[in-house]
N, C-alpha and C positions, 0 to 999 in steps of 0.2 A: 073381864079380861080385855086388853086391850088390841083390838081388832084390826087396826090401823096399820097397813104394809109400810114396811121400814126398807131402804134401798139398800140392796145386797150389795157385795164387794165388785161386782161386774156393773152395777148398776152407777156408784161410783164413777170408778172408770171414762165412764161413758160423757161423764160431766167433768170436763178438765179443769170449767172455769169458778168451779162450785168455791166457797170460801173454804182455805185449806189446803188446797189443791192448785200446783206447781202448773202454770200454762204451759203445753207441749211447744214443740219449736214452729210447728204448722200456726200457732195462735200466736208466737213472738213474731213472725213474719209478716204476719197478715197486719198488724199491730204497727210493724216499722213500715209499711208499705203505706200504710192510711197516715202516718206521720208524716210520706216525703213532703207533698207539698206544701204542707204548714212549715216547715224546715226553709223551702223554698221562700215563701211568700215572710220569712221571719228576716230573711238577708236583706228584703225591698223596705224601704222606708214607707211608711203606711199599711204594711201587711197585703193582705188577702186583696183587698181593694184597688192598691196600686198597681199590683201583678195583674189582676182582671185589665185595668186599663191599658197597661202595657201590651199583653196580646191583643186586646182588641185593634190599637194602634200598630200594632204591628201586621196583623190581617186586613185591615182598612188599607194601608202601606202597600202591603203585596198584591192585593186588588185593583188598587189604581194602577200598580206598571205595568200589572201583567195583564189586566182582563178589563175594567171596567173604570174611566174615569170622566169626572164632571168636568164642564168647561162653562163658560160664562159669554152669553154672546153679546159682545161690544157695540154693536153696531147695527144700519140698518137694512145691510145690505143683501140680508135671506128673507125678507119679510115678504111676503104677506106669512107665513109656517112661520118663521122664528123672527119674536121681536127682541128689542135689546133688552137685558136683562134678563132673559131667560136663561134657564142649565138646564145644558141638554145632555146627556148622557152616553157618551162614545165607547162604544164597543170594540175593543184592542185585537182582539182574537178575530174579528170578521173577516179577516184578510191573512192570516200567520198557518194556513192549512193546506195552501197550494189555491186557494180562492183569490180572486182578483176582484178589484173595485170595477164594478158596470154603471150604464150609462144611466142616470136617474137615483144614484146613490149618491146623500149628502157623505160630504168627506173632511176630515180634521186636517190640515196639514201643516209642515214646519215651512212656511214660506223663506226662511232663514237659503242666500241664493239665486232666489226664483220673483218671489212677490216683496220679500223685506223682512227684515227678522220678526220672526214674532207667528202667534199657531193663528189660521186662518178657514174660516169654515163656505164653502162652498158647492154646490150642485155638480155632479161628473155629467159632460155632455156629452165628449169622444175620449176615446180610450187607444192602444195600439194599434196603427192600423186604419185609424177611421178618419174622413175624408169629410171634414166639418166645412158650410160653407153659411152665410149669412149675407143678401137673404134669397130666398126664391120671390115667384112673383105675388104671393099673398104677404109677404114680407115675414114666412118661418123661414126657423132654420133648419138647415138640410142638415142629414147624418148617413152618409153614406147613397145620396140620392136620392132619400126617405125624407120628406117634411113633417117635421114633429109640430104635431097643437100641444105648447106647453101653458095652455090659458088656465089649467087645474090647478098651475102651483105660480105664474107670474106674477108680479103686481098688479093689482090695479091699474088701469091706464099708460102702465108701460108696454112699449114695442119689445120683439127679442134681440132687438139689438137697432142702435144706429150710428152705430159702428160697421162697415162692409169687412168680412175677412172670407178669407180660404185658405183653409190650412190643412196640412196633412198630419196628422198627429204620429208621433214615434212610438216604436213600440218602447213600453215601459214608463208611459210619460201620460197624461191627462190633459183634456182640454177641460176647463172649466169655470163655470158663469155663476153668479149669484142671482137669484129667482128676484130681484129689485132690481133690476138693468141699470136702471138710470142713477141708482145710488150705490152703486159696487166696483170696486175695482179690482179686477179679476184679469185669467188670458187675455183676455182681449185689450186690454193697456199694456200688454208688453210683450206684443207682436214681434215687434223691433228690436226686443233687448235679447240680451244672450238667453238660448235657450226656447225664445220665441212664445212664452207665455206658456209654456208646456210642467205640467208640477209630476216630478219624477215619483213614481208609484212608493221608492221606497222612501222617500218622505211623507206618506201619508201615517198619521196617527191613526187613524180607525174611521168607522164608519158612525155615521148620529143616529140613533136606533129611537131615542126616545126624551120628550120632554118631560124634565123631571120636577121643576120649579118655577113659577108659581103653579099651585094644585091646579088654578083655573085653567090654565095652559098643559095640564097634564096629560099627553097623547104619544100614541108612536107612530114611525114614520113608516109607511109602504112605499115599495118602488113604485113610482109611476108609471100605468101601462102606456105612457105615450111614447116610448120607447122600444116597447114589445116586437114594432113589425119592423126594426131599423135591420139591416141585414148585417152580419159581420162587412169587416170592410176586404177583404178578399175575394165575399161573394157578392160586392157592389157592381153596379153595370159598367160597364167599362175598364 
């Protein structure tokens, strides 16, 4: 006799997809749902493939306006930290949350105005407020009354300046130098021009968080504590 359990009419049922048997509307859905994007990626020339690259580019796209983008340093006037041909990696949000750029944060800016068209990457030395002078009698420069050693990040055998200034910086505005003195042209050439060599905060692009190219040069930037004991400039002496 043959012994073998044969599947009853509930047991059926139970199997909509079995051969014979009409897919329920829960399994035509599930079915049109797993078709959309093939449908999608059938309108894109190339299929499935070209779509992938499209969003990618389109997420790459929305990343650099909004959050994160490369930049290429032309020149040599941040070195001894960033030589020419490095990309460094500027962070767009560092600043867009009610945070402001401090003193000892490299900065991307649109010199377009100020410095001359075109994006420009330099060191923040005063900021609103602060009462920048060049130099004291060791030949640093003062911030607020405060003598900064900026020997961690200067060049080589350059002074901080041999250029003489004092300036008052405005609120909303930046004073700022390139860590190569002697090869940068930065505030301090254009004392005298409209504006006074001051780069308006909301022309700054972001902050340079980190070198991303070449690997060998692959590092991220800290604020420097030589900055740490400058006082606001409100609560300077005088």
């Amino acid at each position: 006799m043959d012994t073998e359990a044969q599947p009853t009419e509930r047991d059926r049922s139970s199997h909509p997809c079995e051969p014979g048997h009409p897919p329920d509307a829960a399994a035509r859905e599930g079915r049109s749902r797993s078709a959309y994007p093939a449908t999608v990626a059938g309108w894109v020339p190339g299929g499935r493939i070209t779509l992938t690259l499209l969003v990618c580019l389109v997420f790459l796209l929305l990343l650099s306006v909004f959050v994160l983008q490369p930049f290429r340093i032309p020149s040599g006037s941040m070195e001894r930290g960033l030589r020419i041909g490095d990309r460094v990696l500027v962070n767009k949000l560092a600043y867009r949350f009610g945070a402001g750029p401090q003193r000892g944060d490299i900065v991307v800016f649109d010199g377009t105005g100020t410095f001359g068209a075109g994006d420009y990457i330099k060191r923040v030395v005063g900021v609103g407020g602060d009462h920048v002078v060049c130099c004291d009698e060791e030949g640093r420069v003062q911030v607020n009354g405060r003598s900064v050693d900026e020997s961690a990040f200067l060049y080589p055998g350059n002074s901080p300046s041999t250029v003489r200034f004092d300036v008052e910086v405005p609120d909303g505005t930046l004073f700022v130098l390139g860590d190569h003195r002697a090869d940068s042209s930065d505030s301090r050439d254009h004392l005298g021009s409209p504006g006074g060599g001051m780069v308006p905060v909301d022309d700054v692009i972001g902050r340079a968080d980190w070198i991303v190219w070449p690997f060998g040069h692959l590092t991220g930037f800290d604020r420097p504590g030589a900055y740490a004991r400058v006082p606001d400039g409100e609560d300077a002496d005088g």
